[in-house]
C-alpha positions as CSV (number, residue, x, y, z in Angstrom):
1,X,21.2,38.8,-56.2
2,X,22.4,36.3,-58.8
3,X,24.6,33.9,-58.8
4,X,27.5,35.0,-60.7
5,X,27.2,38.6,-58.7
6,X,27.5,37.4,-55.2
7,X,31.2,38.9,-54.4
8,X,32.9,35.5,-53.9
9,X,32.1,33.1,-56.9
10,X,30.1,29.9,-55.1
11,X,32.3,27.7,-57.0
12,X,34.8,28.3,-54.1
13,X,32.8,27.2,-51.2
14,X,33.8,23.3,-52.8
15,X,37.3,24.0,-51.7
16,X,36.7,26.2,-48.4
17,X,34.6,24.1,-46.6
18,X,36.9,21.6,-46.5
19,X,39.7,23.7,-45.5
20,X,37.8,25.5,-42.9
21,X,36.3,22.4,-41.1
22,X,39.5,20.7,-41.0
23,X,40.8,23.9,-39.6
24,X,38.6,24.6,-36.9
25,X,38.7,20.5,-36.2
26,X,42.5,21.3,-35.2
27,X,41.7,24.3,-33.0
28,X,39.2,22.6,-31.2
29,X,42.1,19.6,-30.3
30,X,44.4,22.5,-29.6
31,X,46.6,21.6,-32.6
32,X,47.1,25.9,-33.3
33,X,49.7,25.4,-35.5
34,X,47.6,23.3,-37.8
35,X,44.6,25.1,-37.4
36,X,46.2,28.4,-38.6
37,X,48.0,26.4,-41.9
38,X,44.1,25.3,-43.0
39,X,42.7,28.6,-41.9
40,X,45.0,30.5,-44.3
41,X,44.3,28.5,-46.8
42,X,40.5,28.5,-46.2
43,X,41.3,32.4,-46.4
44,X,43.3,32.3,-49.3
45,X,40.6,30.2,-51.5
46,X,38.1,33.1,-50.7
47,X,40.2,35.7,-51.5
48,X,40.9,33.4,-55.1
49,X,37.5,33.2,-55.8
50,X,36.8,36.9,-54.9
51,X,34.2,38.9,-57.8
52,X,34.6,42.5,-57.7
53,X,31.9,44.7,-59.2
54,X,33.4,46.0,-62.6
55,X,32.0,49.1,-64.7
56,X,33.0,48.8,-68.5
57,X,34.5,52.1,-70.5
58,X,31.6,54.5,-71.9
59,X,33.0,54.0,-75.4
60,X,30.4,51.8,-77.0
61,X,32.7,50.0,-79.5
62,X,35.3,49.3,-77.0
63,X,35.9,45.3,-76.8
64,X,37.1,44.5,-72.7
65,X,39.2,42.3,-71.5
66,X,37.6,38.7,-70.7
67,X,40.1,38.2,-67.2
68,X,42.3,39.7,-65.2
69,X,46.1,39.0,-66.0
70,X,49.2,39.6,-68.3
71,X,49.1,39.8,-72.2
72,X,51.1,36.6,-73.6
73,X,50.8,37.6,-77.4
74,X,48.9,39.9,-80.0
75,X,48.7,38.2,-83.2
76,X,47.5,37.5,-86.7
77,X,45.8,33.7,-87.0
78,X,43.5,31.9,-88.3
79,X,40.0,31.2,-87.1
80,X,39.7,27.7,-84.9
81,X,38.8,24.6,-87.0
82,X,34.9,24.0,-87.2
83,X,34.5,27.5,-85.1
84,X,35.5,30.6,-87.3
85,X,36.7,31.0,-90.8
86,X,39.3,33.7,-92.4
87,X,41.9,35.3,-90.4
88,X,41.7,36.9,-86.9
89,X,43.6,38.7,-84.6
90,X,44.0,37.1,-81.2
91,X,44.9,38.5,-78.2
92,X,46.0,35.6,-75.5
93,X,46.1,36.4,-71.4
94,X,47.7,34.7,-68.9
95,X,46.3,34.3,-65.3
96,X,48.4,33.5,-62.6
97,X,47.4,32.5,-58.6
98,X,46.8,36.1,-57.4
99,X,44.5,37.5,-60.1
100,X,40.7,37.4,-60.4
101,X,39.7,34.2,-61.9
102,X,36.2,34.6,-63.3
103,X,35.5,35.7,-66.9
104,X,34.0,38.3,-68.5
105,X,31.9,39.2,-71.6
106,X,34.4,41.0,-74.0
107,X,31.5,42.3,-75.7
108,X,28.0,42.2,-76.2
109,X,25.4,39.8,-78.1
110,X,24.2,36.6,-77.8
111,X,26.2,33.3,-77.6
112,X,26.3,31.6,-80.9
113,X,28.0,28.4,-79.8
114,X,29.8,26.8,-77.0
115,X,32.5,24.0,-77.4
116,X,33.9,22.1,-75.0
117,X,36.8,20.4,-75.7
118,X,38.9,17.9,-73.3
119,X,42.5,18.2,-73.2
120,X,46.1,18.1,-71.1
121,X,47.3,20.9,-68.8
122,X,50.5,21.9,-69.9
123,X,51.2,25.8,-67.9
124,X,49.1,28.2,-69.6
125,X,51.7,30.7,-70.4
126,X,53.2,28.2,-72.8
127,X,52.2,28.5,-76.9
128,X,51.0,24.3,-76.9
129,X,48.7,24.9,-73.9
130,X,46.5,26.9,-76.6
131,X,46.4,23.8,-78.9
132,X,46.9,20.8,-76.4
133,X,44.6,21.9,-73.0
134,X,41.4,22.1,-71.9
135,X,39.5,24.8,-73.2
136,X,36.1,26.1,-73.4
137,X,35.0,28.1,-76.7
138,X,32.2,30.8,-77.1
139,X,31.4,32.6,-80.2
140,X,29.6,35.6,-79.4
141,X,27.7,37.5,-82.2
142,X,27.2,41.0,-81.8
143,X,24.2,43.1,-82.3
144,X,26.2,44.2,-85.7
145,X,26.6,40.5,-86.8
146,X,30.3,40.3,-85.9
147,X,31.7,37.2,-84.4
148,X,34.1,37.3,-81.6
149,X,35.6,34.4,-80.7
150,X,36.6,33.9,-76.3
151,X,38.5,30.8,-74.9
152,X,38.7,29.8,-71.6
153,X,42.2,27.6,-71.4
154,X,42.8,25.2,-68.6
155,X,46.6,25.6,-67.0
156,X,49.1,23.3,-65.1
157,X,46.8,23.5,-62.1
158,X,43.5,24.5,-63.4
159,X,41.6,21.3,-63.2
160,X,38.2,22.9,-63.8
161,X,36.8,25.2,-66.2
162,X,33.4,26.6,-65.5
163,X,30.7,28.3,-67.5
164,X,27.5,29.6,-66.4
165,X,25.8,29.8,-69.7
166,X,24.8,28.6,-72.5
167,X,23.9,28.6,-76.1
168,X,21.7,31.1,-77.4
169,X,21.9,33.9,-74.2
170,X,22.6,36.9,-74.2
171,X,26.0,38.6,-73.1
172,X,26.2,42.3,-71.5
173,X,29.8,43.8,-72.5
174,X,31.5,42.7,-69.3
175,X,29.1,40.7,-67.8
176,X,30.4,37.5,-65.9
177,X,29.8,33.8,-67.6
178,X,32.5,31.8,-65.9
179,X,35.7,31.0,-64.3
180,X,38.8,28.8,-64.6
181,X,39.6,27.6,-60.8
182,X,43.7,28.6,-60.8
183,X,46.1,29.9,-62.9
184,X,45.0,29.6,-66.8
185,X,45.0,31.5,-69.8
186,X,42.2,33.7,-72.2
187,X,42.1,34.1,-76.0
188,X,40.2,36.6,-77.8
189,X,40.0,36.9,-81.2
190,X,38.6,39.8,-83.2
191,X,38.1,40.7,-86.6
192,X,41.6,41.8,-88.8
193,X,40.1,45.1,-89.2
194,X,39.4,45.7,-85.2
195,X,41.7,48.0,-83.4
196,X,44.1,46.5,-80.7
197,X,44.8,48.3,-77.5
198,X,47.2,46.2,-76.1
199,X,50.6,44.3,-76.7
200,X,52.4,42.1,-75.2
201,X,53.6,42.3,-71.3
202,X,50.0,44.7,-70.9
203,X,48.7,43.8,-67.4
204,X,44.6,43.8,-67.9
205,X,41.8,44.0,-65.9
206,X,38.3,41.8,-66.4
207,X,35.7,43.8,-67.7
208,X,37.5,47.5,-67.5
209,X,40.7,47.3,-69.9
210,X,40.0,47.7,-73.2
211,X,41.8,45.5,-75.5
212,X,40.5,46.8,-78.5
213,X,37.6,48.5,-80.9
214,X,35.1,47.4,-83.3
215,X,35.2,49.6,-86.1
């Protein structure tokens, strides 16, 4: 089995082996209340990092949703400097503590570019975190030479974004590439003359909503 299919994402085990040593430390000194307070919290970190199978719609041109979580905005932009040109539509999705954190291929082809890009951590569900924050950009060209454009966007506590892969591979529509450890946000963008599923206040699902169509 591969990596990013194991059902808890191995990126957690940093944070719950910790947790669960210091836990079972405390048990073993008799300290119960203690040992309960880290063993929830070991708990909870592998229930964060959970990664459910997910089977993407039959409709061939349907574009998925790249994370679990709440739709912020639908809009009409323009491409990122030095990434896309023209006018897009983007699509932004906000991830709080309790949803799945890792990140799915909205659509399929191969990775054109990655660009990583340092930055504060303002709460993701706020316009300037998608200008000021951490983020992590793939362009993804399809099999019908159409760029789409995915995000990943550091939050208030998101310290870490990860991504498992790297220029030039190829994407499956709703295949896994990476995570954002906490809450954090997800933009999309899609060509002006793509259909949009979804508006604002949409709860969507990684990999299984569709947020749109390529026409």
């Amino acid at each position: 089995m591969k990596r990013s299919e194991l059902p808890v994402a191995l990126d957690g085990l940093l944070f719950f082996i910790p947790l669960a040593s210091i836990s079972a430390l405390f048990f073993a000194f008799s300290l119960w209340w203690m040992g309960i307070v880290f063993g929830f919290g070991a708990i909870y970190i592998l229930w964060f990092f959970r990664n459910p199978r997910r089977k993407p719609p039959s409709d061939p041109h349907a574009v998925v949703s790249p994370a679990d979580g709440r739709v912020l905005e639908v809009e009409e932009v323009d491409g990122e400097n030095d990434l896309l040109e023209g006018r897009y539509k983007k699509i932004s999705i906000f991830m709080n503590l309790f949803n799945v954190h890792v990140n799915r291929a909205p659509f399929s082809g191969y990775i054109k570019k990655i660009h990583y890009r340092p930055g504060a951590f303002f709460s993701a569900n706020l316009d300037k975190a998608s200008i000021f924050n951490e983020r992590n950009a793939l362009i993804i060209a399809t099999d019908n030479k159409v760029d789409i454009l995915v995000i990943q966007i550091a939050g208030l506590i998101a310290r870490r974004i990860v991504c498992w892969k790297k220029e030039h591979m190829r994407l499956e529509r709703g295949e896994r590439f990476g995570l954002i450890r906490f809450g954090s946000r997800l933009e999309v963008y899609l060509p002006l003359e793509a259909e949009v599923s979804v508006s604002s206040g949409d709860k969507v699902k990684a990999g299984v909503t569709a947020i749109g169509r390529l026409l």
